[in-house]
PDB file of N, CA, C and O in Angstrom:
ATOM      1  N   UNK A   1      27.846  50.596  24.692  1.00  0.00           N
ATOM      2  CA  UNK A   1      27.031  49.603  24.007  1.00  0.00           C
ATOM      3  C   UNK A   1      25.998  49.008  24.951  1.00  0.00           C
ATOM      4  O   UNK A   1      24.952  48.592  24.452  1.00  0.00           O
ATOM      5  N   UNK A   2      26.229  48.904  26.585  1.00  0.00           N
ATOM      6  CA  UNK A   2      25.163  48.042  27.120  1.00  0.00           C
ATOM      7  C   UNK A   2      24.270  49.088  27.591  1.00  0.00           C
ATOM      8  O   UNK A   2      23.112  48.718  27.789  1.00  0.00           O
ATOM      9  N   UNK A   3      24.604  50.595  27.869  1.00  0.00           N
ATOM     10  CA  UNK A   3      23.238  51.466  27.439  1.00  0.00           C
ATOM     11  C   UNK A   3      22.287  51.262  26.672  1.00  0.00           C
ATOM     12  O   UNK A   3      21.130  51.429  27.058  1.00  0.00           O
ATOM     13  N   UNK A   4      22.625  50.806  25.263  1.00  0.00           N
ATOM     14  CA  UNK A   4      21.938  50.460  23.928  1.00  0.00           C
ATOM     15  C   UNK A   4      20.801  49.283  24.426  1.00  0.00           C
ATOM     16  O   UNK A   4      19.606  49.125  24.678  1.00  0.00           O
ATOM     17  N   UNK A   5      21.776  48.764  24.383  1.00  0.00           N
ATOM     18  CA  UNK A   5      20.907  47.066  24.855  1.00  0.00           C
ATOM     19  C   UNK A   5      19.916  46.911  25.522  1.00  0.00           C
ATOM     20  O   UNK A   5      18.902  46.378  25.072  1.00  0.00           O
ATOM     21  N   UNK A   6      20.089  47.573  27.330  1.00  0.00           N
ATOM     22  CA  UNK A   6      19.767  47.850  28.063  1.00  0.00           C
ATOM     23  C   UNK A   6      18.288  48.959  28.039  1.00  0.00           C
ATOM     24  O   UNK A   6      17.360  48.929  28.847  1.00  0.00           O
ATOM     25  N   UNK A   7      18.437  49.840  26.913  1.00  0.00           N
ATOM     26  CA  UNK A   7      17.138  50.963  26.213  1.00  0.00           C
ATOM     27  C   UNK A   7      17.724  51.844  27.296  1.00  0.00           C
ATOM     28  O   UNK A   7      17.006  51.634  28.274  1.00  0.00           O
ATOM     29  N   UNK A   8      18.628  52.695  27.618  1.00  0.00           N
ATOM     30  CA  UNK A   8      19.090  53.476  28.823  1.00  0.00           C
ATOM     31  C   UNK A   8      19.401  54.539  27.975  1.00  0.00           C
ATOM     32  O   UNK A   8      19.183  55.698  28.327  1.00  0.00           O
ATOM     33  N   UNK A   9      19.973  54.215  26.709  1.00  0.00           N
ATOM     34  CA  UNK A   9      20.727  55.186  25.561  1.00  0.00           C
ATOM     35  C   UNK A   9      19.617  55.430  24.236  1.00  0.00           C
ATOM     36  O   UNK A   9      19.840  54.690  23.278  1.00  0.00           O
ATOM     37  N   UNK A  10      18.552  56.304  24.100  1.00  0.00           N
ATOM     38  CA  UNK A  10      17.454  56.260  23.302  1.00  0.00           C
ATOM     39  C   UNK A  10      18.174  56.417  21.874  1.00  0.00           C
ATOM     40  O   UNK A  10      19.153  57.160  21.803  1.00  0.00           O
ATOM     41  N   UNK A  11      17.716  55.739  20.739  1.00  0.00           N
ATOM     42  CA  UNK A  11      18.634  56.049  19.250  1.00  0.00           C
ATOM     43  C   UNK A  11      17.258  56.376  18.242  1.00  0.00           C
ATOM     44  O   UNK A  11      17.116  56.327  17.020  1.00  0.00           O
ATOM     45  N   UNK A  12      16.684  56.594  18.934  1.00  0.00           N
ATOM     46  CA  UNK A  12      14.988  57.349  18.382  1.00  0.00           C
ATOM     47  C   UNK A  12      15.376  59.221  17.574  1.00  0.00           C
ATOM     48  O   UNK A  12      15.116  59.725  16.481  1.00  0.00           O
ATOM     49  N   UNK A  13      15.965  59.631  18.609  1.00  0.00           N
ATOM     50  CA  UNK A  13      16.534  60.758  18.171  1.00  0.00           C
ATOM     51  C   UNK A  13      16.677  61.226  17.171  1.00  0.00           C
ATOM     52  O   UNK A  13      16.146  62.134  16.531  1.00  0.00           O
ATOM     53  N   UNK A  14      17.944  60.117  16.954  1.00  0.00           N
ATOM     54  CA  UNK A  14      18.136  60.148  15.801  1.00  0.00           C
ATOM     55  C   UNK A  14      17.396  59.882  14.634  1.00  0.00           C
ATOM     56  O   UNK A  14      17.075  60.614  13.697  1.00  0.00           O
ATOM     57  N   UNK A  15      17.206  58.804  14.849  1.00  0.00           N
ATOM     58  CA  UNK A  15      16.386  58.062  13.930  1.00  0.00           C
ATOM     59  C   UNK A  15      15.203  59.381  12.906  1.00  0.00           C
ATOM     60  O   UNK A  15      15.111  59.440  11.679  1.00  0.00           O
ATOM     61  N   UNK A  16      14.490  60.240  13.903  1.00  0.00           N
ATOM     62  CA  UNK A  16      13.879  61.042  13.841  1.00  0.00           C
ATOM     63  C   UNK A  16      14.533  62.328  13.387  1.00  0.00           C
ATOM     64  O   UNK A  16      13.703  63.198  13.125  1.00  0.00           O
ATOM     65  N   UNK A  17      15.950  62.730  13.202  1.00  0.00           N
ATOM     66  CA  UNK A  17      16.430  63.503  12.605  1.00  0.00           C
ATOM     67  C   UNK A  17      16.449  63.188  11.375  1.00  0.00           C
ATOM     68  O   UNK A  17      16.015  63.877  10.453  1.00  0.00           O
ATOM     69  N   UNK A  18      17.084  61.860  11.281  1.00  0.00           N
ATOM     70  CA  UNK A  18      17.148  61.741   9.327  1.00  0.00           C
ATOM     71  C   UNK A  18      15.816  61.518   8.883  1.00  0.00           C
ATOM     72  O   UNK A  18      15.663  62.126   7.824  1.00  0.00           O
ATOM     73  N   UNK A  19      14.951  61.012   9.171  1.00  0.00           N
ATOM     74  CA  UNK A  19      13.640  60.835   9.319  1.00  0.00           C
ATOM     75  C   UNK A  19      12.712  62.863   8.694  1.00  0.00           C
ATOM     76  O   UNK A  19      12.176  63.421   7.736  1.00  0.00           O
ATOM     77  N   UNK A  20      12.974  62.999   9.553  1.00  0.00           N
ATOM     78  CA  UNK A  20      12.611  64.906   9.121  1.00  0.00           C
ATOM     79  C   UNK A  20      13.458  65.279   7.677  1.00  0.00           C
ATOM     80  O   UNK A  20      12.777  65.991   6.937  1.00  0.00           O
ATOM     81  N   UNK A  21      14.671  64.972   7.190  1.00  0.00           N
ATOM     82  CA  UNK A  21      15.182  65.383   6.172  1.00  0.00           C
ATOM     83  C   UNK A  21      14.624  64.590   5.108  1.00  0.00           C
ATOM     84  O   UNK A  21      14.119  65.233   4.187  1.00  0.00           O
ATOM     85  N   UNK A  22      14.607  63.603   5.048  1.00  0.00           N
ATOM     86  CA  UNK A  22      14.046  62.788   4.134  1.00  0.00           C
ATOM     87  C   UNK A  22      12.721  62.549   3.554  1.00  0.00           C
ATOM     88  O   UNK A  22      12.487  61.986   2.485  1.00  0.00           O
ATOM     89  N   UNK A  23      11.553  63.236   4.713  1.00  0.00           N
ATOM     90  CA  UNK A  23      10.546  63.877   4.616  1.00  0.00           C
ATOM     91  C   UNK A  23      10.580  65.181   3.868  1.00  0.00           C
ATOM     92  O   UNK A  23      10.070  65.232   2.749  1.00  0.00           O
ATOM     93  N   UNK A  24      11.177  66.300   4.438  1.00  0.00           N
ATOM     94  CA  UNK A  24      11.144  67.727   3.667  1.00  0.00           C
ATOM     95  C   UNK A  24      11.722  67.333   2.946  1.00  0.00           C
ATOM     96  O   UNK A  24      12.261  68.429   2.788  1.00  0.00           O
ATOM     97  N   UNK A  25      12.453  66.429   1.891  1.00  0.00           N
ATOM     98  CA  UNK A  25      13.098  66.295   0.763  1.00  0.00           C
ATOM     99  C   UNK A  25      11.753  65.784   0.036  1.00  0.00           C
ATOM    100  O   UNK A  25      11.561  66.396  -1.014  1.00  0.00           O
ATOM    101  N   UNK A  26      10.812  64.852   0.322  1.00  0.00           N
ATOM    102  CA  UNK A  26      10.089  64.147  -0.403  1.00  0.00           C
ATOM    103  C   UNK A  26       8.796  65.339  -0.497  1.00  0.00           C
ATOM    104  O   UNK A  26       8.239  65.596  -1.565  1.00  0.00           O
ATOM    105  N   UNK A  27       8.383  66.109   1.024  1.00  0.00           N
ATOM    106  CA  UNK A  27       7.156  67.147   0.699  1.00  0.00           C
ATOM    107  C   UNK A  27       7.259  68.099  -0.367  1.00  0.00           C
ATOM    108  O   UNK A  27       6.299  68.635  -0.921  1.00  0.00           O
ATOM    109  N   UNK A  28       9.072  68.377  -0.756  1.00  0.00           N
ATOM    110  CA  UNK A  28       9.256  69.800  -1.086  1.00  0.00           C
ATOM    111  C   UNK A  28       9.285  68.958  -3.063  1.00  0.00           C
ATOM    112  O   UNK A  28       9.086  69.750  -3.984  1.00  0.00           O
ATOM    113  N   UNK A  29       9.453  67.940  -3.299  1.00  0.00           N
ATOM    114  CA  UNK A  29       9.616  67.294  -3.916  1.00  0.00           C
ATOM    115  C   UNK A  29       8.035  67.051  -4.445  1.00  0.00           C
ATOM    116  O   UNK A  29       7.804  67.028  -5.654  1.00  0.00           O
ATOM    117  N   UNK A  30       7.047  66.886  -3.525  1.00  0.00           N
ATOM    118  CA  UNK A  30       5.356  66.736  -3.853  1.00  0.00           C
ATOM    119  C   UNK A  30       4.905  67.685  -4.231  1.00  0.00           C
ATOM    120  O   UNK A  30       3.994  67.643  -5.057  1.00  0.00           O
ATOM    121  N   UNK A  31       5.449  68.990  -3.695  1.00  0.00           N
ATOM    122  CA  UNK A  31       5.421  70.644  -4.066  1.00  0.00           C
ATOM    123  C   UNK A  31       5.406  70.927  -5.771  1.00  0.00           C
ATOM    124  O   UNK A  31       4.662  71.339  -6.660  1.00  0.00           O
ATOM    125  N   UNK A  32       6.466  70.518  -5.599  1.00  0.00           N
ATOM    126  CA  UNK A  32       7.223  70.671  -6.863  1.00  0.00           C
ATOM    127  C   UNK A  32       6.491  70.068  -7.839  1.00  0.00           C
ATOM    128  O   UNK A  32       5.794  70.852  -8.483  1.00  0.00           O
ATOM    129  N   UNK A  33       6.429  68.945  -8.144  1.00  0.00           N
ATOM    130  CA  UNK A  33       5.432  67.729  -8.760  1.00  0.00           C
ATOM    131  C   UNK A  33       4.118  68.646  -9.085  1.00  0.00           C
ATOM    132  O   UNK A  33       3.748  68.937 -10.223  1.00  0.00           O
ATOM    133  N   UNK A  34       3.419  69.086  -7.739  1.00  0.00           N
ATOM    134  CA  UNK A  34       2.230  69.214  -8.043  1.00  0.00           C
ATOM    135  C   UNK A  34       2.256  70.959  -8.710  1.00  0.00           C
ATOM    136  O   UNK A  34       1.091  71.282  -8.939  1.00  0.00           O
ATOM    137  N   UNK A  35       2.867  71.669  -8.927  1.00  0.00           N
ATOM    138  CA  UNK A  35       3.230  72.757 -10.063  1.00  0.00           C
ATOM    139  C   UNK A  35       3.496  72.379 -10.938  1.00  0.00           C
ATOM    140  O   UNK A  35       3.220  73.219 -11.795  1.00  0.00           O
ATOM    141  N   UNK A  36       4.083  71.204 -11.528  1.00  0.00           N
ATOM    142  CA  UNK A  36       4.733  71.315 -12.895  1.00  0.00           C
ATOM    143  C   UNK A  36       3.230  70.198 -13.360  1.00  0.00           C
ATOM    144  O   UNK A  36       2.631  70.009 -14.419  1.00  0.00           O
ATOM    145  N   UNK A  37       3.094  69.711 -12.094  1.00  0.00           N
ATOM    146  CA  UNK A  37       1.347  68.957 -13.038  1.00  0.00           C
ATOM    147  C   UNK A  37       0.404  69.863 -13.815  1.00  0.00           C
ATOM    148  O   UNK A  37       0.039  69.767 -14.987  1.00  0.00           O
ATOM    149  N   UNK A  38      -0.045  71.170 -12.474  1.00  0.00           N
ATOM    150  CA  UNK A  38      -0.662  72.200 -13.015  1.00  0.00           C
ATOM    151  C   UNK A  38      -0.365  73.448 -14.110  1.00  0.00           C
ATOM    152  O   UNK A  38      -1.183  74.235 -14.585  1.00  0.00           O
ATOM    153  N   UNK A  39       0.550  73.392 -14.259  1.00  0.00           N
ATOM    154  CA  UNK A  39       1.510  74.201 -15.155  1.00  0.00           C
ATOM    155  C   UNK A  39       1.350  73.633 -16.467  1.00  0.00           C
ATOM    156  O   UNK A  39       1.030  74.247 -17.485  1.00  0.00           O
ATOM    157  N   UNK A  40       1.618  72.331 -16.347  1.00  0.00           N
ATOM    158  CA  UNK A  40       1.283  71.370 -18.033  1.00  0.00           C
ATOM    159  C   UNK A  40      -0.388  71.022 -17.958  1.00  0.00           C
ATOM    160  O   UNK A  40      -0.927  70.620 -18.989  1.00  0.00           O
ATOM    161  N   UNK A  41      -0.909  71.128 -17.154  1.00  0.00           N
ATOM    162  CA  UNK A  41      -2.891  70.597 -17.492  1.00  0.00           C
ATOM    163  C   UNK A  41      -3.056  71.258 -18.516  1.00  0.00           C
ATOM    164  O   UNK A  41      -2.315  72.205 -18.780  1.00  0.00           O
ATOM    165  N   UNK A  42      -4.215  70.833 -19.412  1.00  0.00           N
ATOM    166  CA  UNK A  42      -4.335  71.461 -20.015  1.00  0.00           C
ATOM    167  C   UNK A  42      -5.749  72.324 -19.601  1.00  0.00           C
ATOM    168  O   UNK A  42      -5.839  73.443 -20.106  1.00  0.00           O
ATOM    169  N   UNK A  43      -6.724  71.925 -18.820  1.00  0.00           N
ATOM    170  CA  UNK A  43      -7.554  72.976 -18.054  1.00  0.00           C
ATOM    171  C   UNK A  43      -7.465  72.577 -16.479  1.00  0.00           C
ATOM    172  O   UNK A  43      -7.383  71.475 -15.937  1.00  0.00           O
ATOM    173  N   UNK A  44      -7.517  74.030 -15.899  1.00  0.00           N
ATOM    174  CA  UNK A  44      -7.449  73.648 -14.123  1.00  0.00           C
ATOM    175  C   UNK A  44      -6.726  73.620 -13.327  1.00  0.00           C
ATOM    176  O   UNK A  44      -6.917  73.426 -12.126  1.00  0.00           O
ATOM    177  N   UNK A  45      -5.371  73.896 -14.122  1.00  0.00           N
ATOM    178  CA  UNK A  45      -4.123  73.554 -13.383  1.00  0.00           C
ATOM    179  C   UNK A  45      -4.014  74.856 -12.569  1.00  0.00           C
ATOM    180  O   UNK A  45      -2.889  74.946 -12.077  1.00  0.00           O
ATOM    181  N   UNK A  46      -4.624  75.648 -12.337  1.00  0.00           N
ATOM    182  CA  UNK A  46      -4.249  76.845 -11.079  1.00  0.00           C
ATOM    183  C   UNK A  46      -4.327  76.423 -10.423  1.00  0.00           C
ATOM    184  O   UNK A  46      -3.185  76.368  -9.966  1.00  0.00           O
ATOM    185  N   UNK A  47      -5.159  75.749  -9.603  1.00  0.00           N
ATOM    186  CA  UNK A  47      -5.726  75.357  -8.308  1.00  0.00           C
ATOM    187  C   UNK A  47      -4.817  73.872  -7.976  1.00  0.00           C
ATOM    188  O   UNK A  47      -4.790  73.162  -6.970  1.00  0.00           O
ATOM    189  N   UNK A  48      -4.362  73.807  -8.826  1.00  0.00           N
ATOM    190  CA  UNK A  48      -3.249  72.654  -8.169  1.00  0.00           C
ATOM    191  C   UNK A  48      -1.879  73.506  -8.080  1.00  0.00           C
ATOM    192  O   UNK A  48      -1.119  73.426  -7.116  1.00  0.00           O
ATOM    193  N   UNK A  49      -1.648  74.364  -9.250  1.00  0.00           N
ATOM    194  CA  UNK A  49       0.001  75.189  -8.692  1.00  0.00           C
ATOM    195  C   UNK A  49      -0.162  75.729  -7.527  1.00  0.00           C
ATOM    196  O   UNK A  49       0.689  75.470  -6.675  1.00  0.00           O
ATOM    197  N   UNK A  50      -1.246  76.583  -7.191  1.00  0.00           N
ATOM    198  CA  UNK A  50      -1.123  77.016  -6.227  1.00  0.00           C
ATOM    199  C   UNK A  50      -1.294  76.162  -5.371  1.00  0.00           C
ATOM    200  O   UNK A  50      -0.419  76.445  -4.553  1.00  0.00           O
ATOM    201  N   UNK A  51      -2.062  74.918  -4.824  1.00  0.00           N
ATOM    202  CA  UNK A  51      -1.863  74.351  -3.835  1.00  0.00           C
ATOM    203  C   UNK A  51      -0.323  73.315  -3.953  1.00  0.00           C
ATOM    204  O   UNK A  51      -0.096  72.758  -2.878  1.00  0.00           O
ATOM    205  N   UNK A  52       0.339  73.112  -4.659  1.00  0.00           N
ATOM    206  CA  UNK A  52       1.670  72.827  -4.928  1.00  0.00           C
ATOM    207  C   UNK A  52       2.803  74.334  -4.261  1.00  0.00           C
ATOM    208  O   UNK A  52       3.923  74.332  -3.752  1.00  0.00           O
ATOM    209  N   UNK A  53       1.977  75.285  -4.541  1.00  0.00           N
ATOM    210  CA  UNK A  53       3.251  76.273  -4.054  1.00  0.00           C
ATOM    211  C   UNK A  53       2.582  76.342  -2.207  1.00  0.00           C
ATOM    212  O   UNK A  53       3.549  76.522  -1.466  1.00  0.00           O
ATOM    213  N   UNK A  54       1.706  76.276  -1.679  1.00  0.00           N
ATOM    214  CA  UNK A  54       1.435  76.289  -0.444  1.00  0.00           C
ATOM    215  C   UNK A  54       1.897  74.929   0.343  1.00  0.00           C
ATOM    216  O   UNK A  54       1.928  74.990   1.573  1.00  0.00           O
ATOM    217  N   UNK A  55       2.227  73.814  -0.247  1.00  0.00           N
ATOM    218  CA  UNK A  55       2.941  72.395  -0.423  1.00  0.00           C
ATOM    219  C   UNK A  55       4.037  72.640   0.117  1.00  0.00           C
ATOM    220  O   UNK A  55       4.439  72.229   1.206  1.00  0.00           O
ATOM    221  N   UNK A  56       4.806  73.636  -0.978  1.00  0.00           N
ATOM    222  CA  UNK A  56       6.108  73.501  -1.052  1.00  0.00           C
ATOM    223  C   UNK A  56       6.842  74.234   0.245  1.00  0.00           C
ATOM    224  O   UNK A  56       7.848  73.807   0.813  1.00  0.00           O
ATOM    225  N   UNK A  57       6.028  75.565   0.615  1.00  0.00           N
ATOM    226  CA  UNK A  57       6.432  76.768   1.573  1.00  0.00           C
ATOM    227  C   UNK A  57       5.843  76.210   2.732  1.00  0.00           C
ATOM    228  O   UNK A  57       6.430  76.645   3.724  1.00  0.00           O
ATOM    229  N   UNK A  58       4.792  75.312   3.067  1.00  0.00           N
ATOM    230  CA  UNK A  58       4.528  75.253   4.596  1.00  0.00           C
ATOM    231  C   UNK A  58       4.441  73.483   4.736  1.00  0.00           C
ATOM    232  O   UNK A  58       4.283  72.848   5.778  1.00  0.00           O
ATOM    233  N   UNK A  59       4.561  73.072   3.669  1.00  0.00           N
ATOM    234  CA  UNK A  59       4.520  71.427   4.083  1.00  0.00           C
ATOM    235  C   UNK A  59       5.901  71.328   5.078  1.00  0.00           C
ATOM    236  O   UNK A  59       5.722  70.994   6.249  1.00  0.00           O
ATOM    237  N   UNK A  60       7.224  71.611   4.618  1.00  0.00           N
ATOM    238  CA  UNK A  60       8.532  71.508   4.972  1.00  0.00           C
ATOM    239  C   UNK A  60       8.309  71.817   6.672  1.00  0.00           C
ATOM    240  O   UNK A  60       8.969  71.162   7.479  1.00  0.00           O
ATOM    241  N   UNK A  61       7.228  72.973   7.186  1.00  0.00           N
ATOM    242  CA  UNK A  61       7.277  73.661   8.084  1.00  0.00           C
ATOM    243  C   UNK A  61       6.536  73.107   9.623  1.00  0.00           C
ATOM    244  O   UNK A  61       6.766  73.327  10.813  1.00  0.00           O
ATOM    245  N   UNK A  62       5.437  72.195   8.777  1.00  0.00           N
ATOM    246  CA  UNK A  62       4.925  71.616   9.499  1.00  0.00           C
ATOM    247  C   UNK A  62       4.993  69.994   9.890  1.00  0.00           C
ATOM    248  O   UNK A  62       4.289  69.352  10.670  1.00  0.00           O
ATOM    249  N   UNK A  63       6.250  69.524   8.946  1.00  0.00           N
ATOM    250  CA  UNK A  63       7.090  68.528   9.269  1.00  0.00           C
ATOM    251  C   UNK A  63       8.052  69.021   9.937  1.00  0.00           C
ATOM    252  O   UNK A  63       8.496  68.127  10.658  1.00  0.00           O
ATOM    253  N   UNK A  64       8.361  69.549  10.015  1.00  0.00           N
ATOM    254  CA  UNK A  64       9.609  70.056  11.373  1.00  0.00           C
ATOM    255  C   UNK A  64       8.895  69.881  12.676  1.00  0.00           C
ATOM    256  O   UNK A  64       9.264  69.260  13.673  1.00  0.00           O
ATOM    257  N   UNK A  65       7.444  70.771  12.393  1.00  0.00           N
ATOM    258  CA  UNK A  65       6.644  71.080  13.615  1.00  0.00           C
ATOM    259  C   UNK A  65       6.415  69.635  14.594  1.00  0.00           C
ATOM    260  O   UNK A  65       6.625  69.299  15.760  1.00  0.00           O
ATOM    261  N   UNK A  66       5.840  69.018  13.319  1.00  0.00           N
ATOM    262  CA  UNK A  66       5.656  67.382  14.070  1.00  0.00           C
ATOM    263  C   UNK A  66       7.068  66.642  14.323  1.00  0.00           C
ATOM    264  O   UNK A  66       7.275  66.127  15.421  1.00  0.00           O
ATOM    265  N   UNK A  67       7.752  66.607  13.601  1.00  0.00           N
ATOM    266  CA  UNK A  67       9.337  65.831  14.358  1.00  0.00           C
ATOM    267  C   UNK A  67       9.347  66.974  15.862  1.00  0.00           C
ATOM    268  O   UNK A  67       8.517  66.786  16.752  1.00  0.00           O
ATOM    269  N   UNK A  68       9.855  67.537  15.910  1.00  0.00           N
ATOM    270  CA  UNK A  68      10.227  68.470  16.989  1.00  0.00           C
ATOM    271  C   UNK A  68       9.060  67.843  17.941  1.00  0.00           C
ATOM    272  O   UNK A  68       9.551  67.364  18.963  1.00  0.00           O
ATOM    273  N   UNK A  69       7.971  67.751  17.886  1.00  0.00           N
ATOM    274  CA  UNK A  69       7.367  67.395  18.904  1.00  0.00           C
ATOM    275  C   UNK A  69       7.723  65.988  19.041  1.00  0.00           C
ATOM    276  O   UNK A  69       7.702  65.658  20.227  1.00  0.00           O
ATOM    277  N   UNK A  70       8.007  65.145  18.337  1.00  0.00           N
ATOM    278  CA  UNK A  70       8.344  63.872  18.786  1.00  0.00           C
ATOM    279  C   UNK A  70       9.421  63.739  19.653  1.00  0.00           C
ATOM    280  O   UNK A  70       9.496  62.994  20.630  1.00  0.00           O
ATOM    281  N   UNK A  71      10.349  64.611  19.170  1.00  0.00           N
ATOM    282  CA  UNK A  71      11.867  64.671  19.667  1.00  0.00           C
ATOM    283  C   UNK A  71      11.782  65.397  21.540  1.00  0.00           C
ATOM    284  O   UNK A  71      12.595  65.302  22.460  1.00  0.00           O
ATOM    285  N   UNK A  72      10.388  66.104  21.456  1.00  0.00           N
ATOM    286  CA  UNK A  72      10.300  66.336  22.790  1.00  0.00           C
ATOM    287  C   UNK A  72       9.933  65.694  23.974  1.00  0.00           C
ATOM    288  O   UNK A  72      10.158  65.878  25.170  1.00  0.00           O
ATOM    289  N   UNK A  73       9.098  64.624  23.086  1.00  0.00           N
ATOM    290  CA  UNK A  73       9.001  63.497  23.915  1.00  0.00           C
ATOM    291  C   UNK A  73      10.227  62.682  24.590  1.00  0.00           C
ATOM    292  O   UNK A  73      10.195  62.045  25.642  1.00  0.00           O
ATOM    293  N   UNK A  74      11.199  62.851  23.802  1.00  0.00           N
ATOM    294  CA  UNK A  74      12.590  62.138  23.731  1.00  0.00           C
ATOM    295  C   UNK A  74      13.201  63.064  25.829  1.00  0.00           C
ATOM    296  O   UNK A  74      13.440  62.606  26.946  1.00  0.00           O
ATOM    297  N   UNK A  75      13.171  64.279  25.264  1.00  0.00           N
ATOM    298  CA  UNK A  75      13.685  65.594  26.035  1.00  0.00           C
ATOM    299  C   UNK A  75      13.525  65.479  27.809  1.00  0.00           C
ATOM    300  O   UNK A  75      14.291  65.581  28.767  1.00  0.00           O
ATOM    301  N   UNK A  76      12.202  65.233  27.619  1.00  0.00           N
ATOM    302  CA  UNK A  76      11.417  65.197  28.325  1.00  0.00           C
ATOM    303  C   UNK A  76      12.001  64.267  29.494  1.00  0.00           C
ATOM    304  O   UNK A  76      12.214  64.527  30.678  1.00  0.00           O
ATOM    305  N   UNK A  77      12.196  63.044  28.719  1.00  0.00           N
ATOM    306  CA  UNK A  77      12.528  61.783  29.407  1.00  0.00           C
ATOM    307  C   UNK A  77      14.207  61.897  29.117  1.00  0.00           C
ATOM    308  O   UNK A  77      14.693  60.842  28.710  1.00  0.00           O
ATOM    309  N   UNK A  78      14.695  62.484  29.197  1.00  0.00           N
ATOM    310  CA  UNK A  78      16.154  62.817  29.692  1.00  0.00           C
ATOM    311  C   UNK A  78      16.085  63.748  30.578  1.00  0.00           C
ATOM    312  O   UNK A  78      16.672  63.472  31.624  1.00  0.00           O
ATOM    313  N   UNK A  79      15.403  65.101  30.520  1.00  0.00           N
ATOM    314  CA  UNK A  79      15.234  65.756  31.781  1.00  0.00           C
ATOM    315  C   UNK A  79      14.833  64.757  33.404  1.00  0.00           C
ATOM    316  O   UNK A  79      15.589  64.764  34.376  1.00  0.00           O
ATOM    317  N   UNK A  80      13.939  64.232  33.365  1.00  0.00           N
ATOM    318  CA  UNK A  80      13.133  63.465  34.140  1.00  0.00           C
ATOM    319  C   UNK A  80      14.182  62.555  34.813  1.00  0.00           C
ATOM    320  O   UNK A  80      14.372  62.455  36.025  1.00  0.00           O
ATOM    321  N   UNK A  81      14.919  61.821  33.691  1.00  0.00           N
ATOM    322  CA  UNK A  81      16.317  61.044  34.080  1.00  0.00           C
ATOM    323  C   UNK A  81      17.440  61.772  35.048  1.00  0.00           C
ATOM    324  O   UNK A  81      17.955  61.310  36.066  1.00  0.00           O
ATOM    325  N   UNK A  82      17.668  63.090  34.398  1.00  0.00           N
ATOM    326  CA  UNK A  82      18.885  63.912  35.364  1.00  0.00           C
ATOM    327  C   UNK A  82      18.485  64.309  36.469  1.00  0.00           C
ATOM    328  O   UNK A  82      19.324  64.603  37.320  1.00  0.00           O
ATOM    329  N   UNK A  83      16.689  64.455  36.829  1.00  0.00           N
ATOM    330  CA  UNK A  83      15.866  64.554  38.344  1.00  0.00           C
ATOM    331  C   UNK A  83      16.298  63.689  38.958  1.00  0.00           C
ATOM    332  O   UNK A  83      16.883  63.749  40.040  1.00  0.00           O
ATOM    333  N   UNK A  84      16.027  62.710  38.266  1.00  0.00           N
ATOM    334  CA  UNK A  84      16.132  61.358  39.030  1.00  0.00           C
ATOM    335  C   UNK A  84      17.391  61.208  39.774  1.00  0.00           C
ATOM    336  O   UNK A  84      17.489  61.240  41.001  1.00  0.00           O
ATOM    337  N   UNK A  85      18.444  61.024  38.845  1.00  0.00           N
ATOM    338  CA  UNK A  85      19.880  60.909  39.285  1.00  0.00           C
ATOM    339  C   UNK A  85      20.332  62.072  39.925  1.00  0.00           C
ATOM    340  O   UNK A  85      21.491  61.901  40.302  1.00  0.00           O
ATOM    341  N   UNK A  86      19.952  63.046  40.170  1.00  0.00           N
ATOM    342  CA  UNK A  86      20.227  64.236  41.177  1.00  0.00           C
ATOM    343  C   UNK A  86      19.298  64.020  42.282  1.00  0.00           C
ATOM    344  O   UNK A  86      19.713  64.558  43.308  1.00  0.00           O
ATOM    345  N   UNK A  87      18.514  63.597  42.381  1.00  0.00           N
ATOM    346  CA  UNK A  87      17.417  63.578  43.616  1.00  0.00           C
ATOM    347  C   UNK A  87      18.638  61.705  44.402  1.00  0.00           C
ATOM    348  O   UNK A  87      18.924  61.418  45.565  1.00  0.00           O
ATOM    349  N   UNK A  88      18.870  61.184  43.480  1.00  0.00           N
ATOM    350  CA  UNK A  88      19.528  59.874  44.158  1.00  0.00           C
ATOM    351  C   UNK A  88      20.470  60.442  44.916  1.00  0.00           C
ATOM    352  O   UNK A  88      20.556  60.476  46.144  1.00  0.00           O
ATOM    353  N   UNK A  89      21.369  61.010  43.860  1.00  0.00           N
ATOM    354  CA  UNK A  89      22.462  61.294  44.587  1.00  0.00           C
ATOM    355  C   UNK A  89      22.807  62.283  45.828  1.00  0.00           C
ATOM    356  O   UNK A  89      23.861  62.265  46.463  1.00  0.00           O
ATOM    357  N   UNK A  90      21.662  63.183  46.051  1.00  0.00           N
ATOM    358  CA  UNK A  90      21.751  63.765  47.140  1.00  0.00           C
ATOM    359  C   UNK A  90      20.912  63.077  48.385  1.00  0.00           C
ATOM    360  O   UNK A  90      20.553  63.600  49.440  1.00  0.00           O
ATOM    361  N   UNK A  91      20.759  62.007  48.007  1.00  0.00           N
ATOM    362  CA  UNK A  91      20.137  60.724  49.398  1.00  0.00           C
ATOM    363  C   UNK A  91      21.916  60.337  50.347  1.00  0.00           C
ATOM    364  O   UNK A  91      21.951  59.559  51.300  1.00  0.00           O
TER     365      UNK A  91
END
C-alpha cells in the first residue's frame, strides 16, 4: 500500500487495460450502428455501411495500437527503475 501512496507502484496500467476494452466494445459498437444506419437510409446508405464495416475491422485495431503505446510509456519506466536498482546495488 505505501508503494501506492508513495507513486512507486504505477495503477495507470491498469487503468489503461480496462480502458482499451471498453473502448473496442464502444468502436465495434459505432461499427455496428453505423451499418444498420446505412442499411435502413433510405438513399446513400453505402457509403456509410461501408465506412461502418472499415469502423468495425480496423477501429478495434488501432485502439489497441494507441493503448499499447501508452502502456509503453508505463514499460519503459519500469525498465529504467530495474537499471537503476541494479546499477545501486552493485555500488
Amino acid at each position: 500500500m505505501d508503494d501506492y501512496l508513495s507513486f512507486r507502484k504505477m495503477i495507470t496500467p491498469i487503468i489503461i487495460q480496462v480502458v482499451f476494452w471498453i473502448g473496442a466494445v464502444l468502436v465495434a459498437l459505432y461499427g455496428l450502428w453505423m451499418i444498420f444506419s446505412g442499411a435502413t437510409a433510405s438513399f446513400g446508405g453505402g457509403q456509410l455501411v461501408l465506412s461502418g464495416l472499415v469502423t468495425l475491422l480496423l477501429g478495434p485495431l488501432f485502439w489497441r495500437i494507441f493503448c499499447e503505446l501508452l502502456i509503453v510509456v508505463f514499460r519503459i519506466n519500469d525498465t529504467l527503475t530495474e537499471i537503476k536498482g541494479a546499477k545501486g546495488a552493485k555500488k
